[in-house]
Residue, then its C-alpha position, 0 to 999 in steps of 0.5 A: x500500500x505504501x509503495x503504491x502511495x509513494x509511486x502515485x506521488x512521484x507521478x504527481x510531482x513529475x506531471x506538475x514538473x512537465x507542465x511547469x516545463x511545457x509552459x515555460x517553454x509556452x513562454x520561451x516560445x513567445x518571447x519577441x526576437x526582435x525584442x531581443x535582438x544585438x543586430x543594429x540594424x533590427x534596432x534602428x528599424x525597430x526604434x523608428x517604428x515604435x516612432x509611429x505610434x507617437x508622431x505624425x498628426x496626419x494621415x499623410x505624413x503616418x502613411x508616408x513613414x510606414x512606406x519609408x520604414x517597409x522600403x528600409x525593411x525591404x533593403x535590410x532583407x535583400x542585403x541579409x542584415x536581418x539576420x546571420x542565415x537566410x532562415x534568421x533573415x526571413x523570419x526577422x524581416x516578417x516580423x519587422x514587417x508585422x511590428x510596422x504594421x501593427x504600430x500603422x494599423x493602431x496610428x491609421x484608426x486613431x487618426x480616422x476616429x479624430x476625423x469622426x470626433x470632429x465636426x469637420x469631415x473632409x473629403x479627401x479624409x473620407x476618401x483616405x479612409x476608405x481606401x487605406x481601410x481597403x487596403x489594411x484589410x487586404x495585406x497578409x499581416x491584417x487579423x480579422x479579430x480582436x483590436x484590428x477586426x473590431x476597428x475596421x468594423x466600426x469604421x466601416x459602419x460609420x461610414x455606411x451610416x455616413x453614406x446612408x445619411x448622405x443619400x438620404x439628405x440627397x433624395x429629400x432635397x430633390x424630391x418633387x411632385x408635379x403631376x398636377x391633374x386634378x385627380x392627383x394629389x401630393x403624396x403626403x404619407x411619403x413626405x411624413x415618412x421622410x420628415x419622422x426619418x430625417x427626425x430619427x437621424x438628427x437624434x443621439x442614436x447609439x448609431x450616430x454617435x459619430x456622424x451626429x458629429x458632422x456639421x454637414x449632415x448635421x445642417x442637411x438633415x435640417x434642411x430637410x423640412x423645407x425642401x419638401x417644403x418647398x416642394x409641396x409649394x411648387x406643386x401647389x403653384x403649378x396645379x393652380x397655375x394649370x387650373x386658374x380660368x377653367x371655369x369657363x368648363x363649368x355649368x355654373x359656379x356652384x359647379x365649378x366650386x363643388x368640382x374645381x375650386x374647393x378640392x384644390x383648396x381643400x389641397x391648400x389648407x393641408x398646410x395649415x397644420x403647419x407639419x413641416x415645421x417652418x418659419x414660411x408655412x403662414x405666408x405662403x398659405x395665405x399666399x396660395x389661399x389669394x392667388x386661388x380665392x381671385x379664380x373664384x373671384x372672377x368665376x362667380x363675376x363670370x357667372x353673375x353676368x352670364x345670369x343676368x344677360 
């Protein structure tokens, strides 16, 4: 009995003893070599990446050391100074290569995320995000997980919340409605639909956290309400422009009211609900509301004269 106790302690003592081996060697293995490297040129290499992190405040000037510094990589490599075998060389300039591009990767998302902390967003900015995001995200070093994956996401969300936006703010203000039968009517319940979504954009969704930032979507989203605005009017100017002397068309004016003239007034006070929320909303009804009050003006002068001759 006591031997098999002895024999069964040897055996734990032995196990914890190997895996206190293996993860020691866990650890030699994830030891940095560059970290760890005499080789001058790996040091100066080294030193002027970790630089990256710290300068440069622009996207031209961040992009501009990352291409210098793989050029210096690149020439240290083909010169064999990486390291004393070829196999040294190789593996040195791979990592001096992932080093570089990690230290960019990080540089490049804090910049993009200066760019959508502010109010200004430039186009050329835009344009470069997109681009070298692309381009992050194609190179062989790019790992689609954690800080790297996560960062491309969220920048690429931004931007399609952005484009999303951009579009929308585009469609509304060149919305318009000119069919001006008198059967048609301005398509009202498109026009809420656009307001009450405008209204979702400008508010402090978890969404827009960043593009509720730029001052240009900021003032397009705002601008919004009096495009339709503008819209609606136009189409109101034209269907009693197109209208106006039509009641030589009518048997009476009792006729032309009923059939002309209170269905296109009936179009007219929908304004007077005021729903697009506009400083110009009064004028321009009462506008509209004399322009069409005169054609029933000069109806019911028509038909007065045409009775009593």
């Amino acid at each position: 009995m006591k031997t098999i106790k002895i024999i069964l302690i040897i055996t734990v003592i032995a196990a914890i003893g190997i895996g206190v081996y293996l993860k020691m060697g866990e650890g030699a293995e994830q030891t940095d070599p560059i970290e760890l490297s005499d080789n001058p040129w790996i040091k100066d290499i080294t030193r002027e990446i970790d630089s990256v992190l710290l300068d440069h405040v622009n996207f031209f000037d961040a992009r501009t050391s990352y291409v210098t510094i793989q050029a210096r990589i690149d020439d240290n490599y083909r010169n064999s100074r990486l390291g004393d075998s070829g196999a040294n060389n190789e593996t040195n300039k791979r990592l001096l290569s992932e080093r570089l591009y990690a230290a960019y990767f990080r540089k490049f998302v804090e910049l993009t995320f200066q760019v959508f902390q502010h109010t200004e967003w430039k186009t050329d900015d835009l344009r470069f995000i997109r681009e070298e995001s692309e381009r992050l995200q194609s190179m062989t070093y790019f790992v689609n997980k954690d800080y790297q994956g996560q960062s491309v996401k969220e920048i690429d969300n931004i931007l399609k919340k952005y484009d999303e936006i951009v579009s929308f703010i585009s469609t509304c203000k060149g919305f318009s409605f000119l069919s001006s039968g008198l059967s048609d009517r301005f398509p009202i319940s498109d026009v809420q639909a656009k307001l009450s979504q405008a209204s979702r954009y400008r508010n402090n969704s978890p969404e827009n956290d960043y593009v509720k930032n730029c001052t240009r979507l900021r003032e397009g989203l705002n601008e919004i309400p009096q495009s339709l605005f503008r819209a609606h009017i136009k189409y109101l100017d034209k269907k009693i422009f197109e209208w106006s002397y039509m009641y030589f068309n009518y048997n009476s004016h009792a006729d032309y009211v009923n059939n002309l003239y209170r269905p296109i007034k009936d179009e007219i006070d929908v304004l007077e609900n005021n729903m697009y929320g506009v400083p110009n909303n009064n004028d321009e009804h009462r506008r509209l509301l004399e322009t069409w009050s005169a054609d029933n003006k000069r109806a019911y002068e028509h038909f007065s004269k045409r009775t009593t001759n």
